[in-house]
C-alpha positions in Angstrom: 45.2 41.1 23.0 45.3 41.0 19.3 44.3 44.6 18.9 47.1 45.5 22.0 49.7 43.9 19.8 48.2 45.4 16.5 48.7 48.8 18.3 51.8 48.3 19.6 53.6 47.4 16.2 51.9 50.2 14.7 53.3 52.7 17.2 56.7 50.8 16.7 56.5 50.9 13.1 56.1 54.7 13.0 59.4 55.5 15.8 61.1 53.4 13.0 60.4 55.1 9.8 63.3 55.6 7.5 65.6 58.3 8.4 66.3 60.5 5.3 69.5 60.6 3.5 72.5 59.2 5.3 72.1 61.6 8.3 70.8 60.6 11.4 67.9 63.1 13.2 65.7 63.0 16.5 62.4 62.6 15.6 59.5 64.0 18.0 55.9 62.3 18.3 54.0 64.8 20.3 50.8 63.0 22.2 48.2 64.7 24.0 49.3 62.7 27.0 50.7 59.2 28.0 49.6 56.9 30.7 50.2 54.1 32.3 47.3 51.3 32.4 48.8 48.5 33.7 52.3 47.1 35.3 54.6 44.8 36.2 57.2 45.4 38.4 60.1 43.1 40.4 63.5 43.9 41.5 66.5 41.9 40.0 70.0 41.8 42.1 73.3 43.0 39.7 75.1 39.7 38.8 79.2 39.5 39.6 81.5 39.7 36.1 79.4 42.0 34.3 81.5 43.2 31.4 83.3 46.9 31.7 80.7 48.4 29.1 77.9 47.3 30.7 75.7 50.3 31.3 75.4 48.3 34.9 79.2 47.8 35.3 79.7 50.5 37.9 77.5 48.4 40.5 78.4 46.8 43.2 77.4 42.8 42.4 74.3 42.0 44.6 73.0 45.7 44.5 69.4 45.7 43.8 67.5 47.5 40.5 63.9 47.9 41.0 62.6 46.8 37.0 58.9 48.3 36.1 57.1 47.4 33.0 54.1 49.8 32.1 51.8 49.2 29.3 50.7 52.7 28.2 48.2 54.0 26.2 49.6 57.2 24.0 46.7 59.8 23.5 46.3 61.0 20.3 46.4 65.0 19.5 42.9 66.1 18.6 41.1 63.3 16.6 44.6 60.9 16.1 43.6 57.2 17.3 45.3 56.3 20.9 47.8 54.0 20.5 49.0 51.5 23.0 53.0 50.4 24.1 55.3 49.8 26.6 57.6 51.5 28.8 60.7 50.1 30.6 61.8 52.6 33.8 64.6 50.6 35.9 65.5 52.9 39.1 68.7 52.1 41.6 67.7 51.1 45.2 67.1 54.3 46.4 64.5 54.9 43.8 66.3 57.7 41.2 65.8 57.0 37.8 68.6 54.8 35.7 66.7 54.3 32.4 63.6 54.9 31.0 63.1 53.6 27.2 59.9 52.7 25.3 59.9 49.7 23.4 61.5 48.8 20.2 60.8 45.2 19.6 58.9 42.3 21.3 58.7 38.5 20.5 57.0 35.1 21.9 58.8 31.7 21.9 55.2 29.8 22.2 55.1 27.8 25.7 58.4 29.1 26.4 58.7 32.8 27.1 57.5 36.5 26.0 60.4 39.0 25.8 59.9 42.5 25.4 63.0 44.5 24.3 63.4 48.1 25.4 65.6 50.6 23.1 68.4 53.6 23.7 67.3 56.1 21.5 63.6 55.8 22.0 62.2 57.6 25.3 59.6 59.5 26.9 59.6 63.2 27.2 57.4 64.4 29.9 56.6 67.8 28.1 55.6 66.4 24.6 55.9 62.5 23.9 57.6 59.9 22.4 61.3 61.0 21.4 63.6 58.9 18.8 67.1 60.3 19.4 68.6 59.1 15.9 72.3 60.7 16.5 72.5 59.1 19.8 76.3 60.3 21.1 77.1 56.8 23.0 75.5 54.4 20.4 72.4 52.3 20.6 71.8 49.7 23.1 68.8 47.6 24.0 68.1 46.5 27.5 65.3 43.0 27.8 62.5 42.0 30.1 62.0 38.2 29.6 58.8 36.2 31.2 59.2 32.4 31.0 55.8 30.4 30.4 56.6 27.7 32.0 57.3 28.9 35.7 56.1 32.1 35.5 59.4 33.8 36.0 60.8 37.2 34.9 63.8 38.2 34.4 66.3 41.3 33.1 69.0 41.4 30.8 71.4 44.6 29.9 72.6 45.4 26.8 75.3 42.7 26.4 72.7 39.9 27.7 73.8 39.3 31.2 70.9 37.9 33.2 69.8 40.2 36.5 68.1 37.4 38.3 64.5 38.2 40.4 64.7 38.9 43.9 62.2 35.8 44.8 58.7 37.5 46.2 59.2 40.9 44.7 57.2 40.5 41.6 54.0 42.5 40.8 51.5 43.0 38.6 48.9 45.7 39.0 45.5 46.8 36.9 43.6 49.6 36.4 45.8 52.3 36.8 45.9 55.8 35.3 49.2 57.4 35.8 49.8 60.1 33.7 53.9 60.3 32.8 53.8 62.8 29.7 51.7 65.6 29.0 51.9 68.0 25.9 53.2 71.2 26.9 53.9 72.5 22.8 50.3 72.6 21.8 50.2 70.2 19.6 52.9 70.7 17.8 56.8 69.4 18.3 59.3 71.6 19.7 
């Protein structure tokens, strides 16, 4: 667990170098390949009174997201060191893709509850890697998955904090997979 974390900030800390100058860039972290080891997935129902610039807003209330959390391990390029993260993909009912962000920050309220939080600008591109879109057009936002320790709960917030409760029965967690969601394409090499 301790090296899982270890790896995770590490991978963080690099998507989050300084920019330099004033001027904001996309930055491109080619990896061999990326896969997904392990998941956890649920579906959370659209609360009423979400506010106009919620990313969700356009919704009916009671409309179902299906939320999937995937550890994944980021193969290195030749002799680089795999690194391991997490990647948030939250898909409408009908399965087409909403969102799919890597994470940018995750924390633990001891005995209470783990949250990870998932970021804009920082996504997966299937041909080369990790992406950190620093001019992002329509700002940054941060979507949360939250697990409580006491009851075993999960739940999703958007980008303003509004809480997309758990359809009871639909969470799951599954081991051992190997599902590949980015291979390199460039060679090596950013695009």
């Amino acid at each position: 667990m301790k090296r899982m974390l270890a790896a995770s900030f590490a991978v963080i800390a690099t998507l989050f170098s300084s920019l330099s100058g004033a001027q904001a860039e996309t930055l491109v972290y080619p990896f061999d390949a990326i896969t997904i080891v392990s998941a956890t997935a649920f579906d959370a129902e659209v609360p009423a009174g979400l506010p106009s610039g919620s990313r969700f807003a356009a919704l009916p209330a009671g409309s179902l997201l299906h939320v999937y959390m995937g550890e994944i391990v980021l193969h290195g390029i030749g002799d680089a060191a795999d690194s391991e993260s997490h990647v948030l993909i939250v898909t409408d009912a009908a399965g087409a893709d909403l969102f799919r962000f890597v994470i940018n920050h995750y924390s633990l309220d001891e005995k209470v509850s783990r949250t990870w939080s998932f970021a804009s600008h920082i996504t997966i591109d299937p041909k080369v890697g990790v992406v950190k879109d620093g001019a992002q057009s329509d700002g940054f936002f941060s979507f949360h998955v939250r697990e409580s320790l006491v009851d075993g709960g999960w739940v999703f917030l958007d980008e303003h904090g509004a809480v997309f409760a758990t359809v009871p029965g639909t969470i799951r967690t599954r081991t051992g997979l190997d599902e590949t969601i980015s291979v390199n394409e460039t060679g090596g090499t950013a695009p």
